[in-house]
C-alpha positions as CSV (number, residue, x, y, z in Angstrom):
1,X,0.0,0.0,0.0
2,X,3.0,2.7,1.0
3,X,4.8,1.6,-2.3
4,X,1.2,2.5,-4.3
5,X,0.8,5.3,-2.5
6,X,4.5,7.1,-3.2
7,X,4.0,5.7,-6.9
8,X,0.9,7.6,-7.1
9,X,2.4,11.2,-5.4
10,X,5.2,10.6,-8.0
11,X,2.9,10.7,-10.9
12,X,0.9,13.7,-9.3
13,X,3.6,15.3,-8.6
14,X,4.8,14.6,-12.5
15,X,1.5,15.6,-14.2
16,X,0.7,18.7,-12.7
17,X,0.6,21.7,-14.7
18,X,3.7,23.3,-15.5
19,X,3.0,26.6,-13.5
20,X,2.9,24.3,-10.2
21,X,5.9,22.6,-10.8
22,X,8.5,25.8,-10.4
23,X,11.3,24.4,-8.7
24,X,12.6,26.3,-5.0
25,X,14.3,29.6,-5.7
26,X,15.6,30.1,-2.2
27,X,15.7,25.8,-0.8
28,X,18.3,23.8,-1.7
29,X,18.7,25.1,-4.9
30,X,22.0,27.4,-4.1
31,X,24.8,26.4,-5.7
32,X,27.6,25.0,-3.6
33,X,29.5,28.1,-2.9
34,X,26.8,30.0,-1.6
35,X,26.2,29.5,2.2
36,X,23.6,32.2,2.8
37,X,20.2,30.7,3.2
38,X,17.4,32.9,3.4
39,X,15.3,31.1,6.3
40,X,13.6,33.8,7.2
41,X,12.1,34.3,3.5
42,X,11.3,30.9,3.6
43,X,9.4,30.9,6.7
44,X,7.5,33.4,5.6
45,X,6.3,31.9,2.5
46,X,5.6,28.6,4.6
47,X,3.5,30.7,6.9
48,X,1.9,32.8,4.4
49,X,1.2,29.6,2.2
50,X,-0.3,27.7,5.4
51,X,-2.7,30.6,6.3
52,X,-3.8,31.6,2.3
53,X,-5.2,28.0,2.0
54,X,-6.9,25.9,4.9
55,X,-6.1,22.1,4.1
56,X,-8.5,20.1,5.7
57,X,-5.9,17.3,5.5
58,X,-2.1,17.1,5.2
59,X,-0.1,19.6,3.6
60,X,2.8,18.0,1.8
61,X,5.5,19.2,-0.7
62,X,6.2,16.8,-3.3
63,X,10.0,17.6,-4.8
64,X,11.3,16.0,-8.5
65,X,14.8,15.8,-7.9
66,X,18.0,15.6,-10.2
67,X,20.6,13.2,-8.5
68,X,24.1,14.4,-9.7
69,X,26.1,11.1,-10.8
70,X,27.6,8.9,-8.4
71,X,26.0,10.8,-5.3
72,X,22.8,8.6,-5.0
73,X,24.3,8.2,-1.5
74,X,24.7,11.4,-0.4
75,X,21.4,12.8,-1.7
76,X,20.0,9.2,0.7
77,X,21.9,11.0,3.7
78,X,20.5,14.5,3.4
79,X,17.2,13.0,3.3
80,X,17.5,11.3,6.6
81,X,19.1,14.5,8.1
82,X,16.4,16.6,6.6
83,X,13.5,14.1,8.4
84,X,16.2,13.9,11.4
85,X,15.8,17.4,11.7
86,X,11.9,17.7,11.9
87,X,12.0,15.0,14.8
88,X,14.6,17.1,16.6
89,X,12.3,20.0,16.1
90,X,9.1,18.9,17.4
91,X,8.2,16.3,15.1
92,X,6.1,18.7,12.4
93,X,6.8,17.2,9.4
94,X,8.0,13.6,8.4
95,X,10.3,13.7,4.7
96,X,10.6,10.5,2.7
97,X,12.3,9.4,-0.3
98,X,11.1,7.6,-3.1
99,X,12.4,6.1,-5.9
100,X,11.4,6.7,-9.3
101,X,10.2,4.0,-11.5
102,X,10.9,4.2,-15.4
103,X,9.0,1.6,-17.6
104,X,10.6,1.1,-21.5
105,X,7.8,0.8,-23.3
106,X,9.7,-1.5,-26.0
107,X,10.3,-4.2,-23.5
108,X,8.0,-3.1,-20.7
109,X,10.4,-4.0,-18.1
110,X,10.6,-1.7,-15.2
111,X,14.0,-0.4,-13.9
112,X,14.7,2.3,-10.9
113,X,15.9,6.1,-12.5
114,X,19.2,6.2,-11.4
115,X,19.4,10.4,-11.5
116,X,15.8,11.0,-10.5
117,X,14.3,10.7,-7.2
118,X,11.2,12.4,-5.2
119,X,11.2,13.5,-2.3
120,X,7.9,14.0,-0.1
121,X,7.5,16.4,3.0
122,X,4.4,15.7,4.9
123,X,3.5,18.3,7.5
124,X,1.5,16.8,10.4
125,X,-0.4,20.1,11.0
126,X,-1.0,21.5,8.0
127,X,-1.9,24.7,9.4
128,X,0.7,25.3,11.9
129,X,3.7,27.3,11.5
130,X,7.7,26.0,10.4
131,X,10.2,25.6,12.9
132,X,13.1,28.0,13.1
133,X,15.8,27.3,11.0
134,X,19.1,26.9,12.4
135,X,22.7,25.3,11.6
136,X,21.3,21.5,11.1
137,X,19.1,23.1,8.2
138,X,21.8,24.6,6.9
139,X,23.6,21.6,6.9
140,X,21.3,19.2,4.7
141,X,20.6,21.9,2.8
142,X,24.0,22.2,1.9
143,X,24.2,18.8,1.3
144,X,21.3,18.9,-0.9
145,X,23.1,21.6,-3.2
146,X,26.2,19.5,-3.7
147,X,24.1,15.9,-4.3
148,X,21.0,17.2,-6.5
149,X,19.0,19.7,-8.1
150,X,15.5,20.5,-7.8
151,X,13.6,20.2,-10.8
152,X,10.1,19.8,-9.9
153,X,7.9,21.4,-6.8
154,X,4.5,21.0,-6.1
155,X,2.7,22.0,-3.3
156,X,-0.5,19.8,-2.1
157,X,-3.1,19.3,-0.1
158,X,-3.6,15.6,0.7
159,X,-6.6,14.1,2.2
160,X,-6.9,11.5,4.5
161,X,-4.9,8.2,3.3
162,X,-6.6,5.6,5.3
């Protein structure tokens, strides 16, 4: 059921109209030499997003990602420090990674994207506001920056996946 479900934000996040899919300007899109992260820009777009709309379920960022060659890895790990550092910081939001599944339609065998993951940010109170962001965010975004790009962003409003 988990693996249907990522599957199914993957292709959501994949078909949604171009205009909803402008990757981060200001997330962990900076390039590796630039150690500036404007958290306080971000926070307020968070917060500004999270009062605009009401989600009556889970608000949940869904991120198409370009791996960078041989850093599958390192991409994993920023991940894991990324969701490491919601727990640490009251638990708001749980991130997972998914892998992206490409289908040849020659052979129709199935085979994992090697460059290509997603990524899926699911806030557990969709209306509440972002923690502060402190030297641990810095740090997986950073880590972010040197292992991927973001190419796709959308932000959603799930319902209730029971």
């Amino acid at each position: 059921m988990k693996l249907h479900l990522f599957c199914g934000l993957a292709a959501l996040a994949l078909t949604l109209p171009a205009t909803a899919q402008t990757p981060s300007r200001g997330y962990y899109n900076r390039s590796r030499d630039s150690r500036a992260i404007d958290s306080r820009a971000s926070d307020r777009r968070a917060n500004y997003d999270r009062a605009a709309l009401r989600c009556n379920g889970q608000l949940a960022t869904i991120r198409t990602s370009t791996v960078r060659p041989g850093k599958w890895d390192e991409f994993a790990r920023a991940v894991a420090a990324h969701d490491s550092w919601y727990a640490h910081h009251g638990g708001s939001a749980k991130v997972t990674l998914a892998r992206v599944i490409h289908r040849n339609p020659r052979s129709g065998a199935s085979d994992y994207a090697d460059g290509e993951a997603v990524t899926i940010t699911v806030f557990r109170d969709a209306n509440g506001s972002a923690p502060q962001h402190d030297r641990g965010w810095d740090d997986f975004v950073s880590a972010y920056a040197a292992s991927s790009q973001v190419a796709k962003e959308a932000r959603v409003c799930l319902p209730a996946l029971t």
